[in-house]
N, CA, C and O of each residue as an XYZ file, in Angstrom:
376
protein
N       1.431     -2.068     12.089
C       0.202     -1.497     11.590
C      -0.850     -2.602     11.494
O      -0.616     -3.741     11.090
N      -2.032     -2.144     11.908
C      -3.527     -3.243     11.424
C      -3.416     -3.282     10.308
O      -3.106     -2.453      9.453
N      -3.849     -4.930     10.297
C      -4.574     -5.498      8.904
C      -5.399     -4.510      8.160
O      -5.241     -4.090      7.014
N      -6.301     -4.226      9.031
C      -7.394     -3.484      8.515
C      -7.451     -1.825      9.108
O      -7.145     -1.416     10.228
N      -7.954     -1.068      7.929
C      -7.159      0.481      8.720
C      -8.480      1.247      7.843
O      -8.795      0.991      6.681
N      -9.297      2.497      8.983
C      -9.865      3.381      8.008
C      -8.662      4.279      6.992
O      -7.609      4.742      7.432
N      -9.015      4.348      5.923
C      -8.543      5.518      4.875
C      -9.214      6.258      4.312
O     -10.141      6.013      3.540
N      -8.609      7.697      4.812
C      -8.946      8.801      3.924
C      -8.249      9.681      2.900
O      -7.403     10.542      3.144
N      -8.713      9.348      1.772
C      -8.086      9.534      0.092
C      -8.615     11.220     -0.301
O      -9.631     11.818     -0.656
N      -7.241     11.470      0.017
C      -7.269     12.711     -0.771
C      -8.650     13.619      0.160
O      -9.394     14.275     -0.568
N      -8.863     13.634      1.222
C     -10.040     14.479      1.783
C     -11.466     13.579      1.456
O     -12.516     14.056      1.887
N     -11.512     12.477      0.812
C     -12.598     11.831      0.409
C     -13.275     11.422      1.765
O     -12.778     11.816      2.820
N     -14.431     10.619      1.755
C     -14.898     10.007      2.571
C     -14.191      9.100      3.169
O     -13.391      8.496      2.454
N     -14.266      8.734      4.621
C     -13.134      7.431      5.014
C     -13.899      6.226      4.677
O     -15.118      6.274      4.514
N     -13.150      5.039      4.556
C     -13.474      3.640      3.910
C     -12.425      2.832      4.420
O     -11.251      3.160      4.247
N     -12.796      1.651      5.127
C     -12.351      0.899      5.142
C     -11.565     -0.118      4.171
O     -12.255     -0.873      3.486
N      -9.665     -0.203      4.038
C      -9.145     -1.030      3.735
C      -7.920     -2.040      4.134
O      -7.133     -1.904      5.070
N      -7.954     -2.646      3.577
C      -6.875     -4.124      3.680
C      -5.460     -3.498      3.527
O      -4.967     -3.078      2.480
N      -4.924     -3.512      4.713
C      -3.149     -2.892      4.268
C      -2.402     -4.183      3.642
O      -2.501     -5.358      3.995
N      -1.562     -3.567      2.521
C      -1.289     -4.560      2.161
C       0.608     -4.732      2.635
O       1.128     -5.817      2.895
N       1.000     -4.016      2.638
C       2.433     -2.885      3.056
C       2.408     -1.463      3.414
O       1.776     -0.575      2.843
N       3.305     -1.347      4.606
C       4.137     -0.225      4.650
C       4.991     -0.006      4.722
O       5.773     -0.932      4.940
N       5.552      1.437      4.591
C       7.226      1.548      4.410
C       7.375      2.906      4.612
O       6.567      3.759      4.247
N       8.604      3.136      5.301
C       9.049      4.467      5.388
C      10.374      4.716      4.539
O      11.283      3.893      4.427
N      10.341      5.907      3.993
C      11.702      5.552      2.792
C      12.338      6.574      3.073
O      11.786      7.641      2.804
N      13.423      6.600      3.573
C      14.672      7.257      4.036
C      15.166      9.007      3.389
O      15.337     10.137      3.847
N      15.223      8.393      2.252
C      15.525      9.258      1.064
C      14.382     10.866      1.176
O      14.575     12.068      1.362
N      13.454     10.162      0.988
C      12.310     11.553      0.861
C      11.544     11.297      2.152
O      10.322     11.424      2.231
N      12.427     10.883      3.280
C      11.491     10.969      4.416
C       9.960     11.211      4.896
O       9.589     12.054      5.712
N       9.033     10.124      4.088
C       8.022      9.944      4.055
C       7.567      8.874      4.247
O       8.481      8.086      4.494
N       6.469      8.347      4.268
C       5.503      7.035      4.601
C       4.763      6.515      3.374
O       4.156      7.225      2.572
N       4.844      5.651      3.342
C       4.163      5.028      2.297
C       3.283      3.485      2.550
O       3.717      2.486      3.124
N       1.817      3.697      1.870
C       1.583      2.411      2.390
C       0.545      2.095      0.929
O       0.019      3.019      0.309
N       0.382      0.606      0.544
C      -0.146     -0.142     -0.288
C      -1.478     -0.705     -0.046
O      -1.436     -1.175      1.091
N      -2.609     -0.884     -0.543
C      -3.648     -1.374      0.277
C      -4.816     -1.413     -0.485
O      -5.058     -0.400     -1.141
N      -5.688     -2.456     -0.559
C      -6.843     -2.651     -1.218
C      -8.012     -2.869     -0.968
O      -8.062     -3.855     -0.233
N      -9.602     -2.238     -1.316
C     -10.822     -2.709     -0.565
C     -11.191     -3.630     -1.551
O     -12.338     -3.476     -1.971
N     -10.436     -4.692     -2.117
C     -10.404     -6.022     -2.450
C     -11.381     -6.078     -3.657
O     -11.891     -7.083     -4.152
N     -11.511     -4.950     -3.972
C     -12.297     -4.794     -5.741
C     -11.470     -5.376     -6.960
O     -10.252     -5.454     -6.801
N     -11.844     -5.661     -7.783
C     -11.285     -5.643     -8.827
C     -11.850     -5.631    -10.249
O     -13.032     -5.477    -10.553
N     -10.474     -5.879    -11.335
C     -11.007     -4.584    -12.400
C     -12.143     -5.665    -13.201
O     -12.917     -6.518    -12.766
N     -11.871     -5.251    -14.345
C     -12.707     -6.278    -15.555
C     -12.508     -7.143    -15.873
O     -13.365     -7.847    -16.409
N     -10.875     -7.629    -15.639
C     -10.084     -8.808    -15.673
C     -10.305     -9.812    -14.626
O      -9.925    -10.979    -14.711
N     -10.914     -9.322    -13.670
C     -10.530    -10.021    -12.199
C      -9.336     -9.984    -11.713
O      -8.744    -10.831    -11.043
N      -9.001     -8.958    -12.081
C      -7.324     -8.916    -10.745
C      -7.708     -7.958     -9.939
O      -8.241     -6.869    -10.150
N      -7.306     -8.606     -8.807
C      -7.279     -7.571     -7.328
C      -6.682     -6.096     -7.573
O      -5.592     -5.804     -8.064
N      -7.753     -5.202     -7.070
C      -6.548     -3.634     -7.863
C      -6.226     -3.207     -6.110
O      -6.811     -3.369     -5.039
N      -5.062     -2.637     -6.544
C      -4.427     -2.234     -5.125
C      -3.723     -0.741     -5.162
O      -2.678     -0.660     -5.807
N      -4.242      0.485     -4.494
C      -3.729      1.377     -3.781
C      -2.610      1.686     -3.579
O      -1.888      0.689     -3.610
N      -1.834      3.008     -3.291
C      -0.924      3.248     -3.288
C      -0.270      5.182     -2.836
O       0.041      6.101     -3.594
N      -0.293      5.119     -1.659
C       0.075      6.726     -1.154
C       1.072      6.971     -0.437
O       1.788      6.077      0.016
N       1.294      8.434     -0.195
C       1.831      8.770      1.282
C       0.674      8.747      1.939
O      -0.491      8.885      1.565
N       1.336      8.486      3.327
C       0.567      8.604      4.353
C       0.732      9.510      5.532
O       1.906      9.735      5.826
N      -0.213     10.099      6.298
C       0.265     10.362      7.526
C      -0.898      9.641      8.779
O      -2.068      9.779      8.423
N      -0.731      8.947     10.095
C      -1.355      8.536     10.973
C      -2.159      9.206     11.176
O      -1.632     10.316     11.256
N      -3.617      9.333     11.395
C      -4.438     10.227     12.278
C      -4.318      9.784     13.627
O      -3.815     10.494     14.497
N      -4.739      8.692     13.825
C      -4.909      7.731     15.565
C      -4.727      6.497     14.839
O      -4.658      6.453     13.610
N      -4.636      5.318     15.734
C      -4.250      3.761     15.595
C      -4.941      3.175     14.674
O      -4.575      2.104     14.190
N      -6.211      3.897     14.245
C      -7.269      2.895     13.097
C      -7.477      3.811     12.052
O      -8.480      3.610     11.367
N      -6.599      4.990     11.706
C      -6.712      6.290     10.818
C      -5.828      6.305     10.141
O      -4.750      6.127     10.709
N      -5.794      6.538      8.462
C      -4.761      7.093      8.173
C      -5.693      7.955      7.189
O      -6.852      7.788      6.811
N      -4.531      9.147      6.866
C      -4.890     10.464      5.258
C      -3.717      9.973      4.410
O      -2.549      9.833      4.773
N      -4.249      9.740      3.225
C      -3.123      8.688      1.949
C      -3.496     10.197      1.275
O      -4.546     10.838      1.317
N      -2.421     10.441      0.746
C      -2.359     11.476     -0.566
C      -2.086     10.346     -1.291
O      -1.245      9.620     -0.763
N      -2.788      9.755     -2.932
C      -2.910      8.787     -3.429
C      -1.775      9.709     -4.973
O      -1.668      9.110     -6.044
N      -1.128     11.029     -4.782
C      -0.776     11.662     -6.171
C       0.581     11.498     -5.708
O       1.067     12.230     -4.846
N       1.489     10.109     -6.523
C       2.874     10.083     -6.514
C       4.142     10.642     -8.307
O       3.966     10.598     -9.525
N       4.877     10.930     -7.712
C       5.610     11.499     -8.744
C       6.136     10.191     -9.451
O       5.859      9.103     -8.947
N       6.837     10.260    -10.527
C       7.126      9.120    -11.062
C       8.597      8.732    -10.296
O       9.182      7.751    -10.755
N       9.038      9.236     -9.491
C      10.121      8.766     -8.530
C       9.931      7.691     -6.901
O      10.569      6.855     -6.261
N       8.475      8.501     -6.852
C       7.837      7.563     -5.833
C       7.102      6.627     -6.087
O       6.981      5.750     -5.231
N       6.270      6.510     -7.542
C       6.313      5.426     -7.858
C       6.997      4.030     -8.038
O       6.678      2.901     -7.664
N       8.224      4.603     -8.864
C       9.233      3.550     -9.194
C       9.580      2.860     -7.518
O       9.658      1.647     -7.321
N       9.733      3.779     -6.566
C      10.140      3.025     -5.130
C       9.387      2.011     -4.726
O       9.739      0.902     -4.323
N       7.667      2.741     -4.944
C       6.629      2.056     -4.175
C       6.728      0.250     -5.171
O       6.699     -0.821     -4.565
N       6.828      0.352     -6.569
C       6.904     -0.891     -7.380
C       8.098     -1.825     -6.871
O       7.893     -3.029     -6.715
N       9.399     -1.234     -6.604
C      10.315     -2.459     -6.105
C      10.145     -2.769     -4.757
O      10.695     -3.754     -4.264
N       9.329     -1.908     -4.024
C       9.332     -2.623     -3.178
C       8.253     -4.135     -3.219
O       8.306     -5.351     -3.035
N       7.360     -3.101     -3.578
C       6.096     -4.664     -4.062
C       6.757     -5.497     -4.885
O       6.435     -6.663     -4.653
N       7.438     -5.403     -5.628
C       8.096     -6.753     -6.165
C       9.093     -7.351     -5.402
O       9.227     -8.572     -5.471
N       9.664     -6.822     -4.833
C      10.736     -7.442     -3.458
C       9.923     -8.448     -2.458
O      10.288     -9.520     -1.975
N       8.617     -7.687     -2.307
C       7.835     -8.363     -1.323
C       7.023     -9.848     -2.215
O       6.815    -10.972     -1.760
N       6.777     -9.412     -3.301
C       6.571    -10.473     -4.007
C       7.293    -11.973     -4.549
O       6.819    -13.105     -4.645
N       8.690    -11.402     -4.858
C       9.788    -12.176     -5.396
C      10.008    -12.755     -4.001
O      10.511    -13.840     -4.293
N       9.953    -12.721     -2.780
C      10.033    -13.127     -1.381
C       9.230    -14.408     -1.011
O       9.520    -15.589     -0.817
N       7.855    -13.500     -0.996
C       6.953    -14.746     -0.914
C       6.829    -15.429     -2.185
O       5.943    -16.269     -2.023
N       7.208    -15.480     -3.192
C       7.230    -16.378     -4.233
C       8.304    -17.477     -4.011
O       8.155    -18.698     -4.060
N       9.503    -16.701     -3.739
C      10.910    -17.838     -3.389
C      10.628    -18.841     -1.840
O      11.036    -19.997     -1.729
N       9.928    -18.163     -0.851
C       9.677    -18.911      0.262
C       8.494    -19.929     -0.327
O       8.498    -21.003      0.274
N       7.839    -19.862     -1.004
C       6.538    -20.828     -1.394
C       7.499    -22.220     -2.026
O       7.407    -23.432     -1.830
N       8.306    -21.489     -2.748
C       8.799    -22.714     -3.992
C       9.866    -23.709     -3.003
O      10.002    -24.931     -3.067
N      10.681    -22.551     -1.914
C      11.222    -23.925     -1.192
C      10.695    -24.747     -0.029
O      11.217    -25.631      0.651
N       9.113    -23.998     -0.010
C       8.537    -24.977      1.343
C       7.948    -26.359      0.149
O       7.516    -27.422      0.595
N       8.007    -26.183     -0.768
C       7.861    -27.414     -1.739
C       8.688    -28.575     -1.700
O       8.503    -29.492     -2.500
């Protein structure tokens, strides 16, 4: 998948964002992808996105952004898997 991908949220207008992950998850045979237009909140942390997806064409996707609390919990270990990853590869290129 591109770095960079139009998204359309929920029927909204399309907008350009930053993929951050994707994943297809076996279980509930669906798509899922993570991704941010690099805003952030009041704190200054990067806020980041989170849907099913389905492809429109190569630079398209439609994110339904409304997950159950089962697809949540998936979409979080995986981002922490991906995190705890590049955290452990950083500390031993030290």
């Amino acid at each position: 998948m591109k770095r960079l991908m139009t998204i359309i949220i929920d029927d909204e207008e399309p907008k350009l964002y930053e993929i951050f992950c994707c994943f297809n998850y076996i279980f509930t045979r669906k798509s899922y992808v993570v991704f941010t237009d690099n805003s952030r909140d009041k704190d200054g942390k990067l806020l980041f996105y989170a849907g099913k997806y389905e492809k429109i064409d190569d630079d398209t996707l439609k994110v339904n952004i409304k997950l159950g609390d089962a697809e949540l919990k998936i979409v979080n270990e995986v981002i922490n898997t991906l995190i705890e990853g590049a955290v452990k590869r950083i500390q031993e290129a030290q």
